[in-house]
VMD Tcl script that draws the C-alpha trace (Angstrom):
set ca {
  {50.77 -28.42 -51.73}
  {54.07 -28.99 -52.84}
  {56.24 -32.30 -52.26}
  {54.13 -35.56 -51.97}
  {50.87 -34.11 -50.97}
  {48.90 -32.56 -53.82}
  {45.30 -32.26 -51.55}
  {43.74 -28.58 -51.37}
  {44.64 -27.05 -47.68}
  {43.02 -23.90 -48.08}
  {41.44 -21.39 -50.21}
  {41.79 -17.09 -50.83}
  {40.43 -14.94 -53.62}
  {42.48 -13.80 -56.51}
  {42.96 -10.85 -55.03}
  {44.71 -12.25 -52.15}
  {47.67 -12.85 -54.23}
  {47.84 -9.67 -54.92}
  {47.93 -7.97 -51.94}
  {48.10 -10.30 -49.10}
  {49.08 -14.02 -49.97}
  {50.91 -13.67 -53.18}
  {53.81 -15.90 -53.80}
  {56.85 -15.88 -50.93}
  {54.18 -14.68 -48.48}
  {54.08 -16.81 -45.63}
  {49.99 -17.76 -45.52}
  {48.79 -18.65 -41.45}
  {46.29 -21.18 -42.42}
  {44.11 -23.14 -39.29}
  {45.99 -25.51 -38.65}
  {49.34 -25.48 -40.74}
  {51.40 -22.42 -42.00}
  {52.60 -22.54 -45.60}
  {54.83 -20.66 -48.19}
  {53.45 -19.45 -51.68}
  {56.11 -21.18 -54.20}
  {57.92 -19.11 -57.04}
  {55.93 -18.93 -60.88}
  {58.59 -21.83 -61.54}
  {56.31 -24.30 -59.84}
  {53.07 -23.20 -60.93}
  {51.46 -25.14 -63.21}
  {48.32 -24.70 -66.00}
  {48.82 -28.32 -67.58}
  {46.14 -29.78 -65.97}
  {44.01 -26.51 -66.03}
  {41.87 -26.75 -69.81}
  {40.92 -23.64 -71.64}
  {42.92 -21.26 -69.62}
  {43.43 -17.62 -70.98}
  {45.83 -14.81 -70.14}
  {44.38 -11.84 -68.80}
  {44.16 -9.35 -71.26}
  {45.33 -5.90 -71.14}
  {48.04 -4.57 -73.16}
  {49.16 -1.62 -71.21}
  {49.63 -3.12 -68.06}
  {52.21 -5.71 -69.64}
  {53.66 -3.04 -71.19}
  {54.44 -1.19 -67.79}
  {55.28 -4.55 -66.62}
  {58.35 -5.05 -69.12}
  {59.02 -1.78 -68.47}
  {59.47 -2.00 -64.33}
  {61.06 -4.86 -64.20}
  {63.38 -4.10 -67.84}
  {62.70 -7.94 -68.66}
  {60.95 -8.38 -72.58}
  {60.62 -11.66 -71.38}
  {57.40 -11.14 -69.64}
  {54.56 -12.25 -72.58}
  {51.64 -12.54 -70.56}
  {49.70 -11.75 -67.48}
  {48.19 -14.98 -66.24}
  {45.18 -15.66 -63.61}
  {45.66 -18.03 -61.10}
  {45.35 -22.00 -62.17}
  {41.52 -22.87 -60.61}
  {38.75 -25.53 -62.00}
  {35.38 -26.01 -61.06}
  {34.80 -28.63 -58.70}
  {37.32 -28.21 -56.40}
  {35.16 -29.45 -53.77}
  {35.07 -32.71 -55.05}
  {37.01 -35.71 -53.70}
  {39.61 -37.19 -55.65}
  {38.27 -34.77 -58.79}
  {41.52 -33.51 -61.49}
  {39.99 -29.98 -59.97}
  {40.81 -30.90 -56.52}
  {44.66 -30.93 -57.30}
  {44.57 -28.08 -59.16}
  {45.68 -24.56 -57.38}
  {48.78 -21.73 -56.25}
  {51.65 -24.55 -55.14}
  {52.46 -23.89 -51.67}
  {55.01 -25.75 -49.15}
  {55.39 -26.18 -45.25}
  {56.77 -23.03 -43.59}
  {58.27 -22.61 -41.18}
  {60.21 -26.02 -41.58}
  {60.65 -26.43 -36.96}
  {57.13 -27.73 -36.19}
  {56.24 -27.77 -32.02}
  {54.21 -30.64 -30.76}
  {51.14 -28.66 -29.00}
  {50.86 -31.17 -26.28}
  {54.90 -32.36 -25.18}
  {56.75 -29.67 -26.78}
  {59.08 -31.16 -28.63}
  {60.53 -28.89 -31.35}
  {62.04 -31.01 -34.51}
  {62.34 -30.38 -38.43}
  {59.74 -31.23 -40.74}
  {62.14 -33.30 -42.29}
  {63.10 -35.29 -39.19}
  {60.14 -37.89 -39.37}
  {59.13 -37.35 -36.31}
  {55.73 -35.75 -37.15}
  {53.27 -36.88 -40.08}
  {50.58 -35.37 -42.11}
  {47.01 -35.35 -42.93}
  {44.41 -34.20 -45.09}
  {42.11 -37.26 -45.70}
  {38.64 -34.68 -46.28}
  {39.05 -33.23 -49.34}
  {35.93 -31.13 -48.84}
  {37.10 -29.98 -45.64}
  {40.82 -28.43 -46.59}
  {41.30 -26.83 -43.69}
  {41.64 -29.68 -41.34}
  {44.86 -30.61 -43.19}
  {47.26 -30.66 -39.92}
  {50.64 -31.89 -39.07}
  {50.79 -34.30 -36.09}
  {52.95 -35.59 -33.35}
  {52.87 -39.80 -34.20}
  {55.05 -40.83 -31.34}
  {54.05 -38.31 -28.38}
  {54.64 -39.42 -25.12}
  {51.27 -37.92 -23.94}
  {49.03 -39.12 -26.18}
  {46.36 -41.18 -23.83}
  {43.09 -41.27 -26.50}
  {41.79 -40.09 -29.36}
  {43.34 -38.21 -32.07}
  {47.26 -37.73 -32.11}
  {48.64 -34.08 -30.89}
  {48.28 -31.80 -33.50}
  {52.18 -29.75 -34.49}
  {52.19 -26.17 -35.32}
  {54.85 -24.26 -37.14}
  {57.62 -22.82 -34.66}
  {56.98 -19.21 -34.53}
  {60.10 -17.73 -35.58}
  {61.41 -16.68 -38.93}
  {64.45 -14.78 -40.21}
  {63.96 -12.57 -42.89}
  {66.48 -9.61 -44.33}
  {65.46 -6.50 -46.30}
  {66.74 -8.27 -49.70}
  {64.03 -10.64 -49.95}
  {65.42 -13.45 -48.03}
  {63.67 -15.74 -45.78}
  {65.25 -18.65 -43.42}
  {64.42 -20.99 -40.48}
  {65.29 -19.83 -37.23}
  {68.50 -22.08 -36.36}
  {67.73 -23.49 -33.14}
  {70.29 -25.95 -32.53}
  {73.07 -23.69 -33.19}
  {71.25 -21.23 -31.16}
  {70.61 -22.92 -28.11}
  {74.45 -23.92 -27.95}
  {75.36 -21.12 -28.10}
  {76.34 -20.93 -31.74}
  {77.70 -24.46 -31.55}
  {76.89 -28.24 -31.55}
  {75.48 -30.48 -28.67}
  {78.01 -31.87 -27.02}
  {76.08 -35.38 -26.54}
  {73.71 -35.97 -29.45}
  {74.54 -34.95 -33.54}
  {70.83 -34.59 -33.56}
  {69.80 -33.66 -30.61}
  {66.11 -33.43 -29.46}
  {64.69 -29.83 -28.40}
  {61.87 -28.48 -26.84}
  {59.86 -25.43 -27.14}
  {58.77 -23.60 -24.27}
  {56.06 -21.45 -25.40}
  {54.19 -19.53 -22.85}
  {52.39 -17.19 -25.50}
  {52.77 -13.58 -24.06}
  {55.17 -10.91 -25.96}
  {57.36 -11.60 -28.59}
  {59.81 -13.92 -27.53}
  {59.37 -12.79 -23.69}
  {58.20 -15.92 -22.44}
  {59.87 -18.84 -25.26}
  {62.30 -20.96 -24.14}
  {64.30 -23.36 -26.28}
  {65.34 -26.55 -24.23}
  {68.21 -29.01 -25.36}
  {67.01 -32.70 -23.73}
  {70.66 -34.34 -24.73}
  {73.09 -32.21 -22.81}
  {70.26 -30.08 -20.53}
  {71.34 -26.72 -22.22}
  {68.24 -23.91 -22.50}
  {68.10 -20.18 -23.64}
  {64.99 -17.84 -24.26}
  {64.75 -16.12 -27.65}
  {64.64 -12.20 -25.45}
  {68.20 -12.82 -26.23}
  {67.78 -11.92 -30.11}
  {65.13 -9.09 -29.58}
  {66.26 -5.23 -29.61}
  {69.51 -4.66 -28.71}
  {70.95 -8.82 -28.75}
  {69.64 -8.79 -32.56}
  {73.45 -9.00 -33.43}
  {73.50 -12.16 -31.94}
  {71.78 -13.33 -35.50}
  {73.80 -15.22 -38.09}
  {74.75 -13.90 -41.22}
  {72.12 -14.28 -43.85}
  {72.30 -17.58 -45.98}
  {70.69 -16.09 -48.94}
  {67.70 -18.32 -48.60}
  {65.49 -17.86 -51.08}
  {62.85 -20.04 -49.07}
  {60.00 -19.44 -52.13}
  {62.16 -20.74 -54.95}
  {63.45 -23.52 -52.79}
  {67.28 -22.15 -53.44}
  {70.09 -20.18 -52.11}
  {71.26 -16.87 -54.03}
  {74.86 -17.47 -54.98}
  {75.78 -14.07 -54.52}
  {76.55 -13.37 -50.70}
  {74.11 -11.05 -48.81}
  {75.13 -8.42 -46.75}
  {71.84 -7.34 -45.32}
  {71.15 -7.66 -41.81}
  {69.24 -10.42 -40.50}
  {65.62 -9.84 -38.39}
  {63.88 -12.35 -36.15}
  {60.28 -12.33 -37.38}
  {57.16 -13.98 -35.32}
  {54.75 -16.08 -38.09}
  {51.74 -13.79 -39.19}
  {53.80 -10.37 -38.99}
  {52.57 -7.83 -41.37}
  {56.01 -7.10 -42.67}
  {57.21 -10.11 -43.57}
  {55.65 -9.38 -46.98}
  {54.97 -6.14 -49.21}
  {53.04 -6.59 -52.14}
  {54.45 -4.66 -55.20}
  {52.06 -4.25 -58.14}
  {50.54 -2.53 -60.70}
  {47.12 -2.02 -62.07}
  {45.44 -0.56 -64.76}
  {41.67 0.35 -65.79}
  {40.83 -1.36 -69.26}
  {40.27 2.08 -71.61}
  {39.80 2.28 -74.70}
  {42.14 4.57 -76.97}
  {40.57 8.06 -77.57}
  {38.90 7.67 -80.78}
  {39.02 3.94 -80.69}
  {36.20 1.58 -81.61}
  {35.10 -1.22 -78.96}
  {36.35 -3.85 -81.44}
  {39.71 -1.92 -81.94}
  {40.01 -2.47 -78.09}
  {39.32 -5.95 -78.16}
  {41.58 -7.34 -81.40}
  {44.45 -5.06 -78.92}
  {43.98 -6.61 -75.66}
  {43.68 -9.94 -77.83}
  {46.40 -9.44 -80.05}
  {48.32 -12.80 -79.62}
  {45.10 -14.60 -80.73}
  {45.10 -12.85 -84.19}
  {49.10 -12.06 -84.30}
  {50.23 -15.39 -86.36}
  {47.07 -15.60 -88.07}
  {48.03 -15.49 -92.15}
  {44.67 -14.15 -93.71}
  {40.55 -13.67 -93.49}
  {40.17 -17.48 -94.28}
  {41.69 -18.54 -90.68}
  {39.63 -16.77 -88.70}
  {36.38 -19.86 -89.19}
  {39.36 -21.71 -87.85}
  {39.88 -19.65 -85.06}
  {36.38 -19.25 -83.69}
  {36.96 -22.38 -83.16}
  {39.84 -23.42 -81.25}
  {40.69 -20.01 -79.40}
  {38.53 -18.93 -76.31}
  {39.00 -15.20 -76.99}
  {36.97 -15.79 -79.62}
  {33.94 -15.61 -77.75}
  {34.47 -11.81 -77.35}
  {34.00 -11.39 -81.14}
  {30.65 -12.76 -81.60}
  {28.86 -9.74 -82.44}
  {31.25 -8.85 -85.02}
  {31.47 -10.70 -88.80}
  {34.55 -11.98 -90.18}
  {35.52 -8.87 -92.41}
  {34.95 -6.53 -89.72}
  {37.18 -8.68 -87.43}
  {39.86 -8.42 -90.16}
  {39.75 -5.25 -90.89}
  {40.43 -4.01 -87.21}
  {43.19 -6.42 -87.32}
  {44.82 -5.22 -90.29}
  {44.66 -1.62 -88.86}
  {46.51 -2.69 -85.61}
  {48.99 -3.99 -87.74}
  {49.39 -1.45 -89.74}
  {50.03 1.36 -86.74}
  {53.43 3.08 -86.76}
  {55.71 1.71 -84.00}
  {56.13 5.33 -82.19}
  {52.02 4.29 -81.20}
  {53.54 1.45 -78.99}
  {52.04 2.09 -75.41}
  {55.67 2.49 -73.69}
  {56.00 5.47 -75.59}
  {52.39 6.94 -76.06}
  {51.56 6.75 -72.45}
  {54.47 7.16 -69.91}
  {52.52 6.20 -67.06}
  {49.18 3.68 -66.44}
  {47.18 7.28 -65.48}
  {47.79 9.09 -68.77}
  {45.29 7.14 -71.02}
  {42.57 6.88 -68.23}
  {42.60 10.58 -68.03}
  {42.80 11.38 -71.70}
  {39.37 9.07 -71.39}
  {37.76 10.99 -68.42}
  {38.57 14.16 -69.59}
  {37.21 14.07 -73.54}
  {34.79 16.50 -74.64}
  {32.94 13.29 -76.21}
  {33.01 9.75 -74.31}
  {33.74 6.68 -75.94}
  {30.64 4.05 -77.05}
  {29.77 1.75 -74.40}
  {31.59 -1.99 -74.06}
  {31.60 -4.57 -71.76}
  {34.40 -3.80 -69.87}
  {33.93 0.08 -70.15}
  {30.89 2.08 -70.22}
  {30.41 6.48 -69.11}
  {27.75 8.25 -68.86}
  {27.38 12.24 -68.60}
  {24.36 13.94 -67.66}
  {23.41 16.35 -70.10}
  {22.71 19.28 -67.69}
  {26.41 19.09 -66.21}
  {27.69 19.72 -63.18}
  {24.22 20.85 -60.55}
  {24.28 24.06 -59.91}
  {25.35 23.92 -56.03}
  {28.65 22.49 -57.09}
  {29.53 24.35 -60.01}
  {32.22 25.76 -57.86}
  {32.94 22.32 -56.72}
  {33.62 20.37 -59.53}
  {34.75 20.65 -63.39}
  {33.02 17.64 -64.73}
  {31.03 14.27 -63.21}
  {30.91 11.36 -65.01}
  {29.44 8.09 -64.00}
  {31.47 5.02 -64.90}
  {28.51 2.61 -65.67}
  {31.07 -0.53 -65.80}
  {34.90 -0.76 -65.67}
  {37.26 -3.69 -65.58}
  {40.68 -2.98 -63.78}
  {43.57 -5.77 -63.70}
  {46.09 -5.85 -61.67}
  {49.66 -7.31 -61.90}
  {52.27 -8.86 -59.10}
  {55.51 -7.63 -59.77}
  {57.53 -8.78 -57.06}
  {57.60 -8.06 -53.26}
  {60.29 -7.18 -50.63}
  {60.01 -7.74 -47.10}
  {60.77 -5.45 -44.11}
  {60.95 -2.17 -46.24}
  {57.46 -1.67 -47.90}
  {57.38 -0.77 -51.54}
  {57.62 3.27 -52.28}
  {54.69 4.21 -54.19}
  {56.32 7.33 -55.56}
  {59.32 5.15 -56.93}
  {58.95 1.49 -56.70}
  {63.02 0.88 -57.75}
  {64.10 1.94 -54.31}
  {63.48 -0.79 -52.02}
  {64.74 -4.30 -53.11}
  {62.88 -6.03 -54.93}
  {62.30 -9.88 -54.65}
  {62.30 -12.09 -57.44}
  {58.71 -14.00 -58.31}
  {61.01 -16.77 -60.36}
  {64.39 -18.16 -60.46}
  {65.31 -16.75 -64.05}
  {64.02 -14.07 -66.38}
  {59.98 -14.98 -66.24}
  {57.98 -14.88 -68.92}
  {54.29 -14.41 -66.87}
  {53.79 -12.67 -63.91}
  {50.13 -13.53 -62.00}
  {47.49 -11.19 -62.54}
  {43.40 -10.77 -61.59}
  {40.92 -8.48 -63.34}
  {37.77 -7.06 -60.75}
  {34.34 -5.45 -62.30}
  {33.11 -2.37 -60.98}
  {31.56 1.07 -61.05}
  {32.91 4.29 -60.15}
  {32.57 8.42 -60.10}
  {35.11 10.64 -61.91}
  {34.99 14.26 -60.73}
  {37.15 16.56 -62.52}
  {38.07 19.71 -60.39}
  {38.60 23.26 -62.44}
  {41.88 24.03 -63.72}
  {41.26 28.19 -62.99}
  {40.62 27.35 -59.50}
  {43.14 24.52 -58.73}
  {45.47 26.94 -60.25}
  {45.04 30.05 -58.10}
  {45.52 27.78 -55.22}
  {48.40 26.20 -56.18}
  {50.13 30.00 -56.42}
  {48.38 30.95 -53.02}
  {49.86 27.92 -51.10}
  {53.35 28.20 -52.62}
  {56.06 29.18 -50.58}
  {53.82 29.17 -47.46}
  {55.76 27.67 -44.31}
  {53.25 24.97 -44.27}
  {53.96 24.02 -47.52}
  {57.73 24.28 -47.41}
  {57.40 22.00 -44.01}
  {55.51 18.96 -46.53}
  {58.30 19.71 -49.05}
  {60.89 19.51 -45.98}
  {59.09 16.18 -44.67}
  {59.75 14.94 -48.26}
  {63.15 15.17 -48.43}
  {64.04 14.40 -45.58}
  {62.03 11.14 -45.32}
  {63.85 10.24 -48.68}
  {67.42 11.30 -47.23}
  {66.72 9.02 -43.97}
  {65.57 6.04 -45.80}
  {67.37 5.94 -49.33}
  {70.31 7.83 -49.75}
  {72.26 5.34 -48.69}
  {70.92 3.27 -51.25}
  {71.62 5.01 -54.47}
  {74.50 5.16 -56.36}
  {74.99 8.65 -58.17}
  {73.54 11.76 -57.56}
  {70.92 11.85 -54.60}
  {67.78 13.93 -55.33}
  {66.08 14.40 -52.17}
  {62.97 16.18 -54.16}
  {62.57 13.68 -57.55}
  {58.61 12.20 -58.20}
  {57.61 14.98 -55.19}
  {53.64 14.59 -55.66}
  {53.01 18.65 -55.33}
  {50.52 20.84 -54.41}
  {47.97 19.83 -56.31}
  {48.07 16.16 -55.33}
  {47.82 17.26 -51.70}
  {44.53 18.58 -52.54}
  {43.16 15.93 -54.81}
  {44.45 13.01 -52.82}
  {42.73 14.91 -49.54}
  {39.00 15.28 -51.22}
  {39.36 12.01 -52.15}
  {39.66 10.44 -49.39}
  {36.94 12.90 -47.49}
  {34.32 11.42 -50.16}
  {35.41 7.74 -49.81}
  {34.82 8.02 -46.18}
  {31.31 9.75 -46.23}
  {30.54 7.40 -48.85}
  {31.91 4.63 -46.32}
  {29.64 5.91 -43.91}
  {26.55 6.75 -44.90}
  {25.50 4.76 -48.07}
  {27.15 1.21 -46.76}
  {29.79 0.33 -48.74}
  {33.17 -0.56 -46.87}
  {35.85 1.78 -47.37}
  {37.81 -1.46 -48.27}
  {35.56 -2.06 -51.14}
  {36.67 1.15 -52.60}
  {39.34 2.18 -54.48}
  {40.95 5.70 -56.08}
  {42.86 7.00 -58.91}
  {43.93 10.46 -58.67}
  {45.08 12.43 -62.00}
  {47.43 15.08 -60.95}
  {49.24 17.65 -62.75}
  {52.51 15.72 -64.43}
  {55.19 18.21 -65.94}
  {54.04 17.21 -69.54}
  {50.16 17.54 -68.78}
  {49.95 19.94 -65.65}
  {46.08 20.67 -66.09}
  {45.04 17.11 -64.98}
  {43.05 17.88 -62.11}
  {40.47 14.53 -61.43}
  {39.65 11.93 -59.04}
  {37.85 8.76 -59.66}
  {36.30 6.79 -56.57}
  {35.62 3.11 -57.69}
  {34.39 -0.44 -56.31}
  {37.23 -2.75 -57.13}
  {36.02 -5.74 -55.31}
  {35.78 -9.23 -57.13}
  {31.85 -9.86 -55.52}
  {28.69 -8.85 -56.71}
  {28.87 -5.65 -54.41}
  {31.03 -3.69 -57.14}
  {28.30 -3.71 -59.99}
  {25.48 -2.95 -58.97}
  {25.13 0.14 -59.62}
  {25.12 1.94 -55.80}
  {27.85 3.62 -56.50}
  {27.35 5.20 -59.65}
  {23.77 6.24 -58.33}
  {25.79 8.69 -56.07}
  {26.67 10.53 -58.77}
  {22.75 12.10 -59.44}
  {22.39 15.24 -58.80}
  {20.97 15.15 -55.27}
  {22.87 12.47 -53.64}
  {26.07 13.98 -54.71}
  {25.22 17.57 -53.28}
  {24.45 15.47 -49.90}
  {27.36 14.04 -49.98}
  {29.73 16.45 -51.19}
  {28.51 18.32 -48.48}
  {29.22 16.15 -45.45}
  {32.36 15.28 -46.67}
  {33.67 19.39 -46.37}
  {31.50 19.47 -43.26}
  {32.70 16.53 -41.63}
  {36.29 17.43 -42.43}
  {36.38 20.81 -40.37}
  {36.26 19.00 -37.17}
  {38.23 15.94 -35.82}
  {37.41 13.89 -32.31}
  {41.40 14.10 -32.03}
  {41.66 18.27 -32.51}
  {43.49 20.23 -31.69}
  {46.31 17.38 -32.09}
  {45.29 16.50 -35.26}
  {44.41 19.87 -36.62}
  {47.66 21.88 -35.78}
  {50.01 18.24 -36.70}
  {52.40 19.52 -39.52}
  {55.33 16.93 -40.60}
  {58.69 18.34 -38.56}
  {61.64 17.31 -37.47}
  {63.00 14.82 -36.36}
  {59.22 13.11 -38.09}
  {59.18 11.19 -40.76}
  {55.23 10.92 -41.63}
  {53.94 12.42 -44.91}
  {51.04 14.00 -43.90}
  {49.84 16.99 -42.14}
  {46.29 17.43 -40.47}
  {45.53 13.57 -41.18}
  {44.58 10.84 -38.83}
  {42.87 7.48 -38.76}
  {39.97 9.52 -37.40}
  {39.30 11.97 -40.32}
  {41.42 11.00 -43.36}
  {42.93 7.39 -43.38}
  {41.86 4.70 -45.27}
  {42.12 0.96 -45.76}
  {45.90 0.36 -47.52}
  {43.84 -0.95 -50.45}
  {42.14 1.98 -51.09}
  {44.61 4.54 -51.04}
  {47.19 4.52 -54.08}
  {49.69 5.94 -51.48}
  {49.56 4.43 -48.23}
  {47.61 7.21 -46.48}
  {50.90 9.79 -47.28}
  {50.24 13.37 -48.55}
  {47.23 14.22 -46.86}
  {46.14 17.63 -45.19}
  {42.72 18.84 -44.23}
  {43.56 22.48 -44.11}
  {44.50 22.17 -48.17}
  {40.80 21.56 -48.46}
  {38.94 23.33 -45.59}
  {39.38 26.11 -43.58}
  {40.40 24.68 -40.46}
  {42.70 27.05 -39.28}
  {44.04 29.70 -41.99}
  {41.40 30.22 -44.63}
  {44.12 31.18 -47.11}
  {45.65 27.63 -47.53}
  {42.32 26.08 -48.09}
  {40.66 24.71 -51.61}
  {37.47 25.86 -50.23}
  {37.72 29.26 -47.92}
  {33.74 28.63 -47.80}
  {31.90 25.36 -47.50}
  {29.06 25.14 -50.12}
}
mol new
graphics top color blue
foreach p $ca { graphics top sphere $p radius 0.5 }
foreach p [lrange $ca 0 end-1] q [lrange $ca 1 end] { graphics top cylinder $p $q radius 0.2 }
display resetview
């Protein structure tokens, strides 16, 4: 916790960060709500033997997005063992957080005052019990026994679609935009009768008597907001630049105060490449500065990555080193592989798989493809082990991040300056990469186009781009640019059929699962895959139930449901005959949270571009992948 108290007061997963609690998210512990501080406060000091994650490509895309060469590594988050131990070095060590919202409401008199203000204190005296950390009312006029009142954060926030986040100013407001006519710092109360957004909170001046309920600033009396300050609440600043974005009350806990923004790669090796090749790359800056064979004794030593290497002599070590070196500069990663899919589908898709490593391991049955789903699929491969990292980037607030181009919608900055980190967690797992036939995915692709249900998606497209960004763009508006196509449509649609039979009957949590779907790209247009993966950071995502779907038998089962189960939905004929027109702005057709959607971690694209009639015949046989169900 940031400020004067360094105790623990509470505890996520890595993963958190990434998608739910990263940093500026506003985190609703028990008791107290905080703020996750900007990478300027974090700290690795007190954190021995700490390594950057290691995975070159994803950096690479990282410079790349956010144009900053700055950015040298992608770093875990600070954590020691023995966290649960009082007054240990491990118990101060963790994400830096502070207090927010800064108005705090006594839970037992009501009185609504600044954390600042002294009038409530703090405490978190059981380390092994960070959770009870609470503020508390010290001087409440109701307090007959026993502990004192506990204070809660004020529920309101202001936030604006450029990042910014701000107290709710409740002086000002309750006056009406002005001062109190009998105190400079007057003392307010909080009406809270819980109910509806603001329906039933009243804010109560005890100096001069004066009260107004916050249904004033909701719908139509959001005007009545103040400009925005240009709070940058996370970095504990205000942007100099003045912000013109409209302000928007916000209760505490409300799913769009903040949008994660990341990327993530799978750790593959290049095509051709040896397992220690791989591992001197994704370790380069351990080996970078090192002048010659005779350092590397030295450097078994002293440099944790090390341990990686033990299997390997000295020369060998070398030698791959050398050849890294050596590579010509137009082999850098930004150029070789324009996007994070590319080399993961060069992988999938080789006539001859790569040797098996620790962090990336395939296996393909020598009889191929079984016989009832030769039609069905291309290629299955079972992905024996993987290791996939992900990378924070940013996040906005309000406007969620476009998956198809993440530039649109502002993004917020993790630090004050140019950063040279952003935070970062790597998951194990096991997954299933079915590869669909070109021939096939082809003739559909020229059997759907043009159709009116086609040209409706294609309509939804740009017009859901028109009504949310052309405002936003200076230039030359392209209503169609990164449009998924066709074949996406039908990729993304399978996908999601398998993820949720697999959900279903073999017990994993759709959650738990994750997808990458290779689509056709103007300069590779046969890609044509899907891979269904556990990216989960528990022992549920390696052992091996996944990839055991992939045997003949189970996957016929389950291939099977999935078509079967897709031809009917308990909300058709709605759901069935849904197509995307106008005046709606939803991406998908035949899709609901019935049949198709999934958890937002599991879909790469927010549960857009789906439609069961690309796959199955549920109306016209014509537009389907599959006239006939195998």
């Amino acid at each position: 916790m940031a400020g004067k108290h360094f105790r623990r007061v509470g505890s996520v997963r890595p993963s958190h960060l990434m998608f739910t609690t990263g940093v500026g998210a506003i985190v609703d512990l028990p008791n107290i709500s905080v703020l996750v501080r900007g990478l300027d406060d974090w700290n690795y000091n007190a954190v021995p033997d700490w390594e950057p994650i290691a995975e070159p490509r994803l950096l690479a895309a990282t410079r790349k997005l956010l144009r900053q060469d700055s950015i040298k590594e992608l770093r875990p988050a600070p954590w020691m063992e023995g966290a649960d131990e009082p007054n240990s070095p491990a118990s101060k060590v963790g994400v830096p957080i502070t207090p927010f919202p800064g108005w705090l409401r006594c839970t037992a008199c009501d009185e609504l005052a600044p954390i600042e203000g002294g009038v409530f204190g703090f405490e978190n005296a059981k380390a092994r019990k960070p959770h009870e950390a609470r503020f508390f009312h010290s001087t409440c006029p109701r307090k007959k026994s026993g502990r004192r009142p506990m204070a809660v954060a004020a529920r309101f926030v202001l936030a604006c679609t450029a990042g910014h986040l701000d107290d709710f100013p409740y002086v000002h407001y309750v006056h009406q935009g002005g001062a109190c006519p009998n105190a400079s710092h007057p003392k307010l109360k909080m009406d809270d009768r819980g109910g509806n957004l603001g329906a039933n909170v009243e804010i109560k001046c005890v100096a001069c008597t004066s009260r107004r309920n916050m249904r004033e600033v909701l719908g139509r009396g959001a005007d009545k907001l103040p400009r925005c300050r240009g709070r940058r609440a996370h970095l504990g600043d205000f942007e100099t630049k003045a912000c013109t974005a409209d302000l928007k009350l916000l209760i505490v806990g409300a799913s769009n105060q903040w949008f994660a923004q990341t990327l993530s790669a799978l750790a593959v090796p290049r095509t051709g490449e040896s397992e220690l090749q791989a591992k001197v790359e994704q370790h380069w800056t351990t080996f970078k500065d090192l002048p010659g064979l005779a350092m590397l004794p030295w450097a078994r030593q002293n440099a944790p990555a090390m341990r990686e290497f033990e299997r390997w002599t000295d020369e060998q070590i070398w030698d791959a080193v050398e050849q890294f070196r050596n590579k010509p500069a137009d082999e850098e990663d930004i150029k070789r592989y324009p996007d994070l899919h590319t080399a993961e589908w060069q992988v999938f898709s080789a006539a001859e798989l790569p040797g098996p490593s620790d962090d990336f391991t395939l296996y393909r049955d020598p009889d191929g493809v079984p016989g009832q789903l030769k039609e069905i699929y291309a290629d299955v491969i079972q992905a024996e082990r993987l290791r996939e990292v992900r990378a924070l980037v940013g996040f906005t607030r309000l406007d969620a991040p476009d998956p198809t181009d993440p530039d649109l919608v502002l993004r917020a900055p993790l630090a004050k300056g140019a950063p040279t980190w952003v935070p970062a967690s790597e998951v194990r797992g096991e997954g299933i990469f079915l590869r669909l036939p070109e021939s096939m995915l082809a003739d559909w692709e020229r059997a759907v186009q043009g159709t009116e249900v086609m040209e409706e998606h294609r309509d939804a497209y740009a017009r859901f781009r028109k009504n949310r960004y052309s405002g936003r763009i200076s230039g030359p508006f392209d209503p169609m640019r990164n449009w998924p196509g066709a074949r996406y449509y039908a990729l993304h649609t399978l996908s999601h059929l398998l993820i949720r039979t697999i959900a279903l009957e073999c017990g994993y949590s759709s959650a738990s699962l994750s997808e990458r779907i290779y689509s056709g790209t103007p300069d590779d247009p046969q890609r044509a895959g899907v891979l269904i993966y556990t990216a989960v950071p528990d022992a549920e995502g390696t052992l091996g139930g996944l990839v055991s779907l992939a045997e003949p038998e189970e996957l016929v089962r389950i291939t099977r449901r999935a078509l079967t189960d897709a031809m009917h939905c308990s909300s058709d004929p709605l759901c069935a005959e849904r197509l995307p027109q106008d005046p709606d702005e939803f991406l998908h057709g035949a899709a609901c949270h019935v049949c198709l959607f999934v958890s937002e971690t599991t879909c790469e694209r927010g549960n857009r571009f789906l439609d069961r009639r690309f796959v199955v015949p549920i109306d016209n046989p014509n537009l389907a992948l599959f006239p006939t169900l195998p």
